[in-house]
N, CA, C and O atoms as CSV, one atom per row, in Angstrom:
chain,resi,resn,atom,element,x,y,z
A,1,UNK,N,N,-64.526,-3.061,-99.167
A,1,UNK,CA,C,-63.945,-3.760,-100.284
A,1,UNK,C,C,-64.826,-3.562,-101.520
A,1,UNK,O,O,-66.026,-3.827,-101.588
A,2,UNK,N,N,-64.053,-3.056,-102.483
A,2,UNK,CA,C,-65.011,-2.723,-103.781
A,2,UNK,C,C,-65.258,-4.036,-104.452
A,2,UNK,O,O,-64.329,-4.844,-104.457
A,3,UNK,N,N,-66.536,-4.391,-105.091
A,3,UNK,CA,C,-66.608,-5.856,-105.478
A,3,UNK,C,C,-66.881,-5.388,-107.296
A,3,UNK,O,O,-66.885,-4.209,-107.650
A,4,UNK,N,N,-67.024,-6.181,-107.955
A,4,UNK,CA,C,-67.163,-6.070,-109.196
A,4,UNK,C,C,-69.231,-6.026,-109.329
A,4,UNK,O,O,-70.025,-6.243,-108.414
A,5,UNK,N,N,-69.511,-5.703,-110.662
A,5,UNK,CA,C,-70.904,-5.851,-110.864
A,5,UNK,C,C,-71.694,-7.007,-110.664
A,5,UNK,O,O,-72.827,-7.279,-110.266
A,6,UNK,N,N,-70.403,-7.753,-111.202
A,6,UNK,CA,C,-71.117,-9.658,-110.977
A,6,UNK,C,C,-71.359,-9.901,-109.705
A,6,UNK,O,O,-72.408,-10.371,-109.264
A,7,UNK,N,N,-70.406,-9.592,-109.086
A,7,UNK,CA,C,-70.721,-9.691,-107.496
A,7,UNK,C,C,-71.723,-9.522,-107.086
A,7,UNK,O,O,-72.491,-10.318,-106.544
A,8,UNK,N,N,-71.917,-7.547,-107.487
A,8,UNK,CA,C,-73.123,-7.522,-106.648
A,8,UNK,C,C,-74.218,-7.839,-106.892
A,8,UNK,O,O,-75.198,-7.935,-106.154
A,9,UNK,N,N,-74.030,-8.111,-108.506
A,9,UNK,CA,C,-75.495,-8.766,-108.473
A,9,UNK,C,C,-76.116,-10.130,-108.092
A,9,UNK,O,O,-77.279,-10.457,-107.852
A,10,UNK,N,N,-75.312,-10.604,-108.109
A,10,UNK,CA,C,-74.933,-12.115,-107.066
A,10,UNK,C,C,-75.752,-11.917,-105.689
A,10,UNK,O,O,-76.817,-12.294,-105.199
A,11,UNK,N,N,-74.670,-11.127,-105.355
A,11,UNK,CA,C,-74.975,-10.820,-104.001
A,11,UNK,C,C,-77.072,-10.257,-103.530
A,11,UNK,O,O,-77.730,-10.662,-102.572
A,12,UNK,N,N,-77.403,-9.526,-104.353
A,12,UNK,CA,C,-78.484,-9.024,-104.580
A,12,UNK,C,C,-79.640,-10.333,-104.546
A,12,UNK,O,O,-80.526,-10.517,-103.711
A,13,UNK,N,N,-79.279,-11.206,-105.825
A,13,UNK,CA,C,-80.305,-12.504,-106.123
A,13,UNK,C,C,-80.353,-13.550,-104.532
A,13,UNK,O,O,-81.354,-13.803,-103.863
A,14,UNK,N,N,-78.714,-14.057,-104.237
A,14,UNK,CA,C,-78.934,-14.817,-102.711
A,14,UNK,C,C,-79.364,-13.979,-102.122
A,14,UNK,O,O,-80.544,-14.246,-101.898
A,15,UNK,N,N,-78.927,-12.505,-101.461
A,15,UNK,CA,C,-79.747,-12.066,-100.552
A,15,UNK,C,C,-81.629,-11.854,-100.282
A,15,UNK,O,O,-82.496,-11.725,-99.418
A,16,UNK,N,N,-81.419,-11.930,-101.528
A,16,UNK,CA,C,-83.299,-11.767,-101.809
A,16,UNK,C,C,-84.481,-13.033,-101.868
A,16,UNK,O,O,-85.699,-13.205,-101.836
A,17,UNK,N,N,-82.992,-13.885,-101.997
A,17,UNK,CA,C,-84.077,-15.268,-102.291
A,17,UNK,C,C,-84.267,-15.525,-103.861
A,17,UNK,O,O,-84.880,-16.552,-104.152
A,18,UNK,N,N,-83.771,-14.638,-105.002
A,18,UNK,CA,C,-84.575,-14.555,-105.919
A,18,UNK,C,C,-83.666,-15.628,-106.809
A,18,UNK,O,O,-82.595,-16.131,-106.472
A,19,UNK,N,N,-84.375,-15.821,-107.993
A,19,UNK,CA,C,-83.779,-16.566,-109.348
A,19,UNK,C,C,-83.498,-15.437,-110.236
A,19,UNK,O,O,-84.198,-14.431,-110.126
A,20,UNK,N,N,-82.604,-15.481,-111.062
A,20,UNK,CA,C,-82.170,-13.882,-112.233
A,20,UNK,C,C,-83.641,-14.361,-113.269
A,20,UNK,O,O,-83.252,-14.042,-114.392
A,21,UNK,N,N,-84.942,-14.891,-113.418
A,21,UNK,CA,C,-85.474,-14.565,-113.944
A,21,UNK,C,C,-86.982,-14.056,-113.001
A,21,UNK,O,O,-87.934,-13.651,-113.667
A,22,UNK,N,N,-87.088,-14.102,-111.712
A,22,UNK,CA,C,-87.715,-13.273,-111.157
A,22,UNK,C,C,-87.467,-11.753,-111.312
A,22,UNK,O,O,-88.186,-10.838,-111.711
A,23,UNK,N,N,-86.227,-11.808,-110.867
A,23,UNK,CA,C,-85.384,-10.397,-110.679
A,23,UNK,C,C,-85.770,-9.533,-112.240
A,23,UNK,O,O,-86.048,-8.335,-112.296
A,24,UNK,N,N,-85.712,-10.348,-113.271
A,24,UNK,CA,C,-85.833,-9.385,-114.555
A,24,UNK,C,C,-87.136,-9.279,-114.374
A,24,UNK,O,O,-87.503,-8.105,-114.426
A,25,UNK,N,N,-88.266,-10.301,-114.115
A,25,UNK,CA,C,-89.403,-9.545,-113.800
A,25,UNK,C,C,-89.862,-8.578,-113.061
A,25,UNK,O,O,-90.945,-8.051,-113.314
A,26,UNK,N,N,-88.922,-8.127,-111.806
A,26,UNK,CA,C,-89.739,-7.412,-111.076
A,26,UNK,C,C,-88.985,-6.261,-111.863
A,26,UNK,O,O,-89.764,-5.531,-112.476
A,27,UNK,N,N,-87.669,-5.940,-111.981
A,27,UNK,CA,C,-87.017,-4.826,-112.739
A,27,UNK,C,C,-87.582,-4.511,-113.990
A,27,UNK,O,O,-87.610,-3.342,-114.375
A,28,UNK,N,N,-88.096,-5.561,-114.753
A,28,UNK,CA,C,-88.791,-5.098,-115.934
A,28,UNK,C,C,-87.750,-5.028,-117.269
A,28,UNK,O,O,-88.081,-4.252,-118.166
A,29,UNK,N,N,-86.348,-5.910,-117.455
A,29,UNK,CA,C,-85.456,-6.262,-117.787
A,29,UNK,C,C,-85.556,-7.972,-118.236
A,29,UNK,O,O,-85.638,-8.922,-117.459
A,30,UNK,N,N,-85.521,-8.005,-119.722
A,30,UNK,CA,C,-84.839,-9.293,-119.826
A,30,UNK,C,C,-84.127,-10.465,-119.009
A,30,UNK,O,O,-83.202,-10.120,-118.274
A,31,UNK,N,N,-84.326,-11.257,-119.042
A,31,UNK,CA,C,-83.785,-12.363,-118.305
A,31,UNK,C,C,-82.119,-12.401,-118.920
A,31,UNK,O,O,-81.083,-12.534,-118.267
A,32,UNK,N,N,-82.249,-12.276,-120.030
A,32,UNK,CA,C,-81.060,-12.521,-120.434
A,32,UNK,C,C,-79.795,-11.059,-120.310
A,32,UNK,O,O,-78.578,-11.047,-120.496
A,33,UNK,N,N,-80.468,-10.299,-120.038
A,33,UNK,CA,C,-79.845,-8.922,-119.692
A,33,UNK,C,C,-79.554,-9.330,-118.164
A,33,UNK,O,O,-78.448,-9.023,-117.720
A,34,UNK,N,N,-80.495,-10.022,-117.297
A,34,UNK,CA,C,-79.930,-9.975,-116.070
A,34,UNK,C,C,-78.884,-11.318,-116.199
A,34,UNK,O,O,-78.154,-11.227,-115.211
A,35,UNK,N,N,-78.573,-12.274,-116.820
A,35,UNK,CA,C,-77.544,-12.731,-116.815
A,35,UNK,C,C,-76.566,-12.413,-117.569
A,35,UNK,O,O,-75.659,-13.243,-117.507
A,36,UNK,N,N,-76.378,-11.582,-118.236
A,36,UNK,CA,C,-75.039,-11.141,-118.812
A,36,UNK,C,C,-74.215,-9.674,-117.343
A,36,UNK,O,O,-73.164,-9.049,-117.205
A,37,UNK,N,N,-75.426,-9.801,-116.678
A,37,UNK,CA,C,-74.979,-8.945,-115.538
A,37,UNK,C,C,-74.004,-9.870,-114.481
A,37,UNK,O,O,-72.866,-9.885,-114.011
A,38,UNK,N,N,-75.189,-10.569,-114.456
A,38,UNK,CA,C,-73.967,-12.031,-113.185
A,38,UNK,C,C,-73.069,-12.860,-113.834
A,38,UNK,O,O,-72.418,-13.694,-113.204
A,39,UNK,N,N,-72.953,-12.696,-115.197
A,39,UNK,CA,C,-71.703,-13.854,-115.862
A,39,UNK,C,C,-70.374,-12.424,-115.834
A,39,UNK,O,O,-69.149,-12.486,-115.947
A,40,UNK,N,N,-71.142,-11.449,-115.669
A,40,UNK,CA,C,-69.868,-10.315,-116.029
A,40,UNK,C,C,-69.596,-10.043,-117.489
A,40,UNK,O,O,-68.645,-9.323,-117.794
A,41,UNK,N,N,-70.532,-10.686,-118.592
A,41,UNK,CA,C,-70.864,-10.040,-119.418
A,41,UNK,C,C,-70.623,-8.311,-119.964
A,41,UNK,O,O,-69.933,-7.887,-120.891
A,42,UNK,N,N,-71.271,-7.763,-119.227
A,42,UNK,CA,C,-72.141,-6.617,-119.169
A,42,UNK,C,C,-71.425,-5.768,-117.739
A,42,UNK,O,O,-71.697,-5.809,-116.539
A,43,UNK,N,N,-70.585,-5.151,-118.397
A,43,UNK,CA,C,-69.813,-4.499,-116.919
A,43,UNK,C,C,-70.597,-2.479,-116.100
A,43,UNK,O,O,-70.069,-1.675,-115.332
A,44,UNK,N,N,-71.736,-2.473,-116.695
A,44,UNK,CA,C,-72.589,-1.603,-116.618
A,44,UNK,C,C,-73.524,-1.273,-116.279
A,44,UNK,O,O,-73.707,-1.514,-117.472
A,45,UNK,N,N,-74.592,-0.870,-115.779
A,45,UNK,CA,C,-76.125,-0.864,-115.136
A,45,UNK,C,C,-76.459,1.085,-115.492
A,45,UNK,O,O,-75.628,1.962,-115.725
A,46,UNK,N,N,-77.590,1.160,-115.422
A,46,UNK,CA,C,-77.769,2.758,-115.833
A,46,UNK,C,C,-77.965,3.252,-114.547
A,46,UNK,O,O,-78.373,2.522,-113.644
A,47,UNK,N,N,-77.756,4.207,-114.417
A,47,UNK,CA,C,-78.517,4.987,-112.931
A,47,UNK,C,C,-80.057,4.237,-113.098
A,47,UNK,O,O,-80.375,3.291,-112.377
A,48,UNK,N,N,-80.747,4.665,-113.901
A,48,UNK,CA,C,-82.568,4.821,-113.527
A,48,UNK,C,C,-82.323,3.051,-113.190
A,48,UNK,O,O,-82.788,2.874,-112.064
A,49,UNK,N,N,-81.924,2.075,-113.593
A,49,UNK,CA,C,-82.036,0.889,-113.186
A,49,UNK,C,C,-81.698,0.240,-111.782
A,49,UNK,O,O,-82.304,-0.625,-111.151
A,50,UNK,N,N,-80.155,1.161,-111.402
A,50,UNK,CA,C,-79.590,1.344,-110.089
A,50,UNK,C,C,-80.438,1.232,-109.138
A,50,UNK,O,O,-80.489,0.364,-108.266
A,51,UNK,N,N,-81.343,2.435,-109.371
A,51,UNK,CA,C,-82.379,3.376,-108.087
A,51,UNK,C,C,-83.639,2.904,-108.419
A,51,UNK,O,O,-84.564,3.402,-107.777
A,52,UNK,N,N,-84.070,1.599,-109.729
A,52,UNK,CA,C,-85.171,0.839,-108.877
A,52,UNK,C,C,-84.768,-0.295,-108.174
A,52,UNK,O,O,-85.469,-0.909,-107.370
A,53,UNK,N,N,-83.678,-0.545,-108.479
A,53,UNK,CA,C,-83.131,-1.494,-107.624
A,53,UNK,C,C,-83.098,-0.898,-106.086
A,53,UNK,O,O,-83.919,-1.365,-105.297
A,54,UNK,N,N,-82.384,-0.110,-105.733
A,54,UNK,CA,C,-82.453,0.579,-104.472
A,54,UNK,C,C,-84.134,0.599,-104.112
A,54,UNK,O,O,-84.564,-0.050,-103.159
A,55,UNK,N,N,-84.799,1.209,-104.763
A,55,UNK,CA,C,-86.250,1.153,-104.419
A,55,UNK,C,C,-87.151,-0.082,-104.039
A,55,UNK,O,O,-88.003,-0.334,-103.186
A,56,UNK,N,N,-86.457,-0.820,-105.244
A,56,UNK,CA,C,-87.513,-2.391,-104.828
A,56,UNK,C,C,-86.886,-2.708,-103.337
A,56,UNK,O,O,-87.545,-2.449,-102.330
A,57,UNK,N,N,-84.732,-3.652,-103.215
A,57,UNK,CA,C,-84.365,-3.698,-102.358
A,57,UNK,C,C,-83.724,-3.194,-101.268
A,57,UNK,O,O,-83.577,-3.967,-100.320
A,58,UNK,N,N,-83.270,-1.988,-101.167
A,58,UNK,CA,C,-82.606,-1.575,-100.744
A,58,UNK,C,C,-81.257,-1.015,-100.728
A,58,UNK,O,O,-80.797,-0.304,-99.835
A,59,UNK,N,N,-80.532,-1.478,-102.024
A,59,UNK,CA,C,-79.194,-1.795,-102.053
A,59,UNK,C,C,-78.560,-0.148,-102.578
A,59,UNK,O,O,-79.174,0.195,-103.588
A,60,UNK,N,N,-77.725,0.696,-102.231
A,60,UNK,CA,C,-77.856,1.859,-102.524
A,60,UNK,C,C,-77.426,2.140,-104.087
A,60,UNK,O,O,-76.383,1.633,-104.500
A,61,UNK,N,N,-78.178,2.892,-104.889
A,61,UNK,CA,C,-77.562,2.702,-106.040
A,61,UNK,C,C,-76.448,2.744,-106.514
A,61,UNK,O,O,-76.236,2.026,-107.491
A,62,UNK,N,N,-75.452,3.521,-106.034
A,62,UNK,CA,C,-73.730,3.988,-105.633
A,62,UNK,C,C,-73.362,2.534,-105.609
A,62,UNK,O,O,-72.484,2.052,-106.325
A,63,UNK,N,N,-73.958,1.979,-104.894
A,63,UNK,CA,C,-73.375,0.694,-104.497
A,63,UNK,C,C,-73.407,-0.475,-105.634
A,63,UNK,O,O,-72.525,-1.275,-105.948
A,64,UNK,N,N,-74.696,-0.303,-106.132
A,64,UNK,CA,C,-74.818,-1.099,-107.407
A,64,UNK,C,C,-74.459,-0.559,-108.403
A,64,UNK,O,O,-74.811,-1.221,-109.380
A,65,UNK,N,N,-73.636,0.810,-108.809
A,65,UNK,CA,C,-73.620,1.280,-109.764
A,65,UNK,C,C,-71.895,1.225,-109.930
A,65,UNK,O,O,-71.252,1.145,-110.977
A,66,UNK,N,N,-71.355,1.302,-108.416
A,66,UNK,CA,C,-69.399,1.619,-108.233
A,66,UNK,C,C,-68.989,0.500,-107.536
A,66,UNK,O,O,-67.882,-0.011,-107.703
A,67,UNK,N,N,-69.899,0.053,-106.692
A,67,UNK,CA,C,-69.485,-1.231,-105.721
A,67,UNK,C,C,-68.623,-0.235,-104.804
A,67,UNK,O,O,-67.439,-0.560,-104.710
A,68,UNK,N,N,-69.112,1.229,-103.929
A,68,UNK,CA,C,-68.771,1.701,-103.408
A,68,UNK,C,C,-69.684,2.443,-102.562
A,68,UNK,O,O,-70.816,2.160,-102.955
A,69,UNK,N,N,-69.742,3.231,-101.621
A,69,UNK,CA,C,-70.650,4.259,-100.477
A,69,UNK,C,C,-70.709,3.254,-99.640
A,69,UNK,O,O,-69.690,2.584,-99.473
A,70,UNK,N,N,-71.829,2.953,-98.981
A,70,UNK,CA,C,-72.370,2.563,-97.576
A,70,UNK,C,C,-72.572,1.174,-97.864
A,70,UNK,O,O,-72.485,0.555,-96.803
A,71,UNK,N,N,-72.811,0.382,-98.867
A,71,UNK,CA,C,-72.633,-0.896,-99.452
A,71,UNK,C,C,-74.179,-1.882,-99.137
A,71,UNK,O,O,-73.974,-2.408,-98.043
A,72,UNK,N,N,-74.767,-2.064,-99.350
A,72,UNK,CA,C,-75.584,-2.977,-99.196
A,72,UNK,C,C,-76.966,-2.237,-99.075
A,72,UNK,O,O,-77.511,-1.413,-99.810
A,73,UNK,N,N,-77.439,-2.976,-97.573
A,73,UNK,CA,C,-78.369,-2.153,-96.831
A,73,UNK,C,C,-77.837,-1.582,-95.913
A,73,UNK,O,O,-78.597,-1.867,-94.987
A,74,UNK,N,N,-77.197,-1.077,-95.572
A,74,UNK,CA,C,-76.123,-0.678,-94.142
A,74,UNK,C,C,-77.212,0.302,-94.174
A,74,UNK,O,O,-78.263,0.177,-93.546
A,75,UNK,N,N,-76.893,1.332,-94.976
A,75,UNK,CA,C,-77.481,3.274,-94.804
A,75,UNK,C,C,-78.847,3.136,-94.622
A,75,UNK,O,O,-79.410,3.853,-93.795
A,76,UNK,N,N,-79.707,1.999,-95.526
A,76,UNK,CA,C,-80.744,2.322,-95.696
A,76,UNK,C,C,-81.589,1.587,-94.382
A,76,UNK,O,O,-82.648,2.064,-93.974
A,77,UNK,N,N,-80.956,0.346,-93.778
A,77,UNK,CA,C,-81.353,0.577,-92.512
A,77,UNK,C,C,-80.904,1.396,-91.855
A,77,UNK,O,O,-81.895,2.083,-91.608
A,78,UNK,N,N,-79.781,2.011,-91.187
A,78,UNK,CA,C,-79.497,3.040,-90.602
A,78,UNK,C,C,-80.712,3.936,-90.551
A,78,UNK,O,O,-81.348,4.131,-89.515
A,79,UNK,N,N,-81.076,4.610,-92.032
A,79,UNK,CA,C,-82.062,5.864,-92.245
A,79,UNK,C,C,-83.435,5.005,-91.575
A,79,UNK,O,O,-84.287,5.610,-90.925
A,80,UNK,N,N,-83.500,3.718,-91.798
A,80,UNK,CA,C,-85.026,3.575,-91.137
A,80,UNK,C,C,-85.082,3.269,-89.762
A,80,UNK,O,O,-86.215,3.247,-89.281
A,81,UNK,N,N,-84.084,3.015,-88.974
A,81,UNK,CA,C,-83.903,2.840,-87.399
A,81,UNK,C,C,-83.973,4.655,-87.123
A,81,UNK,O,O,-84.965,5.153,-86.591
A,82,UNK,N,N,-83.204,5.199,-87.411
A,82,UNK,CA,C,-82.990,6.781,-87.140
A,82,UNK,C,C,-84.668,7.221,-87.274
A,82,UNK,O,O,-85.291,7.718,-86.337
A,83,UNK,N,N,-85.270,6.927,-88.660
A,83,UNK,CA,C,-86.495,7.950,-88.884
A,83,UNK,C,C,-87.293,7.473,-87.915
A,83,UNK,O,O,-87.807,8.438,-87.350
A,84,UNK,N,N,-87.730,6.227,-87.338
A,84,UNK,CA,C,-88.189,5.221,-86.710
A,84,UNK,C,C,-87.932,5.839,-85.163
A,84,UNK,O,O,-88.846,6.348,-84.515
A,85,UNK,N,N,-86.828,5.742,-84.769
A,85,UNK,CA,C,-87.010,6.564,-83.065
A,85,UNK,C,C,-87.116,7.906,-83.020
A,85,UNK,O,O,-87.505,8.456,-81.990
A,86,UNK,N,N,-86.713,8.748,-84.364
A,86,UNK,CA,C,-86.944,10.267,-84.546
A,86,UNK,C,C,-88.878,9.966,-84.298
A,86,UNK,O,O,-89.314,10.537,-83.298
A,87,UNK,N,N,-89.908,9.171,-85.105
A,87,UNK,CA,C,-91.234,9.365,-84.925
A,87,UNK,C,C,-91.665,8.864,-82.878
A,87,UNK,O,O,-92.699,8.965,-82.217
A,88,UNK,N,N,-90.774,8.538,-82.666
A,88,UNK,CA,C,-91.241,8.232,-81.245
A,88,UNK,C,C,-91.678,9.008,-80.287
A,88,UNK,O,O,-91.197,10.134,-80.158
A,89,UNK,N,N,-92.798,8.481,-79.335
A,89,UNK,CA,C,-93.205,9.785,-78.386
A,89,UNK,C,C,-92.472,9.084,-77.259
A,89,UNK,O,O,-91.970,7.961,-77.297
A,90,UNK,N,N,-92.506,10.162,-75.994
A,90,UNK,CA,C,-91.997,10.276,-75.014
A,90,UNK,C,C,-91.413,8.881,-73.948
A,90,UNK,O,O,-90.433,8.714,-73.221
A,91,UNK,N,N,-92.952,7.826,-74.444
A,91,UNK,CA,C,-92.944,7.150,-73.258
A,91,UNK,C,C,-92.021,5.623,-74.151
A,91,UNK,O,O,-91.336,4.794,-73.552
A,92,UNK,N,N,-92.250,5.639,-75.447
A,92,UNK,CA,C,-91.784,4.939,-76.408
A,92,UNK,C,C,-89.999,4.611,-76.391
A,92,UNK,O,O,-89.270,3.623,-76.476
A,93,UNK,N,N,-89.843,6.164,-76.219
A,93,UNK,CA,C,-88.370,6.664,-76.256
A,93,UNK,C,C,-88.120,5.855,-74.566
A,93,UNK,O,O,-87.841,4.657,-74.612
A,94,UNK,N,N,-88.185,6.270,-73.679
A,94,UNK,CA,C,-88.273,5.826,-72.083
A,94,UNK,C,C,-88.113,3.900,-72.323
A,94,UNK,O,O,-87.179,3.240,-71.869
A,95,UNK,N,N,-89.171,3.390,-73.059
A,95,UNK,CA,C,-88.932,1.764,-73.212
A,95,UNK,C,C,-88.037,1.678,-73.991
A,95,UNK,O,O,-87.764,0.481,-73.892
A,96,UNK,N,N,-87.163,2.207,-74.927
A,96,UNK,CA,C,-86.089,1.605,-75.718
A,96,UNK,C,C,-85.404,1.864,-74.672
A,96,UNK,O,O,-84.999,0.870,-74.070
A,97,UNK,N,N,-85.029,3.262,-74.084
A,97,UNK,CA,C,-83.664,2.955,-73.365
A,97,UNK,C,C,-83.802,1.960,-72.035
A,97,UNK,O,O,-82.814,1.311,-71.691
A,98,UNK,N,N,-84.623,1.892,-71.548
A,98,UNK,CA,C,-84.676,0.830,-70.576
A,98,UNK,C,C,-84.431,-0.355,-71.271
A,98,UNK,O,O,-84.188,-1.319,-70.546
A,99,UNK,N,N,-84.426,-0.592,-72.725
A,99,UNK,CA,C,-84.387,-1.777,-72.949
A,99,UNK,C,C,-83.199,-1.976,-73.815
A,99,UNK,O,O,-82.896,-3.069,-74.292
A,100,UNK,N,N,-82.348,-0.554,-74.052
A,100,UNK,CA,C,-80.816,-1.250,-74.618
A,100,UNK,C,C,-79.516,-0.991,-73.580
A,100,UNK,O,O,-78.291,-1.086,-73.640
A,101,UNK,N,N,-80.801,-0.506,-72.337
A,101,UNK,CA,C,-79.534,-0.632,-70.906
A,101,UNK,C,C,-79.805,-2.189,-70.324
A,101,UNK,O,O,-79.026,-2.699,-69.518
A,102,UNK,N,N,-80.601,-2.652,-70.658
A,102,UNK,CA,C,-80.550,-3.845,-69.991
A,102,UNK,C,C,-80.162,-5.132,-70.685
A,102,UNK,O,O,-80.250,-6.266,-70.214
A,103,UNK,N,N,-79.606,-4.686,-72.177
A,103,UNK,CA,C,-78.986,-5.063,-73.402
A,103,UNK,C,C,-77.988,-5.198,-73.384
A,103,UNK,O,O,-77.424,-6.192,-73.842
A,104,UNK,N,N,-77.112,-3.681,-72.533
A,104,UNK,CA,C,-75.701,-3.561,-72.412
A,104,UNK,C,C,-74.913,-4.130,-71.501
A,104,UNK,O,O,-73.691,-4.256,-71.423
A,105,UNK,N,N,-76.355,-4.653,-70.403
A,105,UNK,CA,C,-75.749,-5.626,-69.472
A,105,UNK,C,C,-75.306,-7.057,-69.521
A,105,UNK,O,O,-74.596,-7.580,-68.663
A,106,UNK,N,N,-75.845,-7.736,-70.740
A,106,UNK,CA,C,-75.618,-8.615,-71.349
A,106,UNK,C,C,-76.524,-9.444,-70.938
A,106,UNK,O,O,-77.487,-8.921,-70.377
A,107,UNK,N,N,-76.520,-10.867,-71.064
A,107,UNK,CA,C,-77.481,-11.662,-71.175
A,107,UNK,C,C,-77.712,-12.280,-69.923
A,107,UNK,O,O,-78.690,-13.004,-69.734
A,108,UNK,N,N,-76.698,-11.984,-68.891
A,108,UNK,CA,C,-76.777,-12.409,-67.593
A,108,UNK,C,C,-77.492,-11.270,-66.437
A,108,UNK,O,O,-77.864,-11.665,-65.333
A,109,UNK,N,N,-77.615,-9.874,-66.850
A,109,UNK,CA,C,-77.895,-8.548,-66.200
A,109,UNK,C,C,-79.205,-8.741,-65.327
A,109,UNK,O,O,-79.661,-7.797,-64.681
């Protein structure tokens, strides 16, 4: 579901915990620039602002930029579970699957 900018930036501040005048601090943005973002003000964000956003939280810039791709953190955990058992050695690899077969058995297995 495509959401509007207000949304996501909504969505961004509860998910983070933050207040819109933290958030302009860590972005390095006006306070008042980040609320003309969540009143819907301001129906725009630049790329370079997008992708420190993606950088600080996660959120993909596509996503903050169209309210479209992989949406949130979906991808960017995805990419860190994937890179994460890709660095695994042998015996590492051996304890996960013993431990999402005994996962699949459910809580009674």
């Amino acid at each position: 579901m495509k959401t509007n900018l207000s949304e996501r930036m909504r969505t961004v501040l509860r998910e983070q915990g933050l207040k819109q005048v933290e958030l302009a601090e860590q972005l390095g943005v006006s306070a008042n620039y980040i609320s003309l973002l969540v009143n819907g003000k301001k129906q725009k964000v630049s790329l370079t602002l997008a992708k420190l956003i993606e950088s600080l939280y996660g959120y993909p810039a596509e996503w903050i930029m169209e309210g479209e791709g992989a949406g949130r953190r979906v991808e960017l955990l995805r990419q860190r579970v994937l890179n994460r058992v890709l660095e695994m050695g042998v015996e590492d690899l051996l304890q996960l699957r013993a431990f999402l077969e005994k996962e699949k058995e459910g809580p009674h297995g």
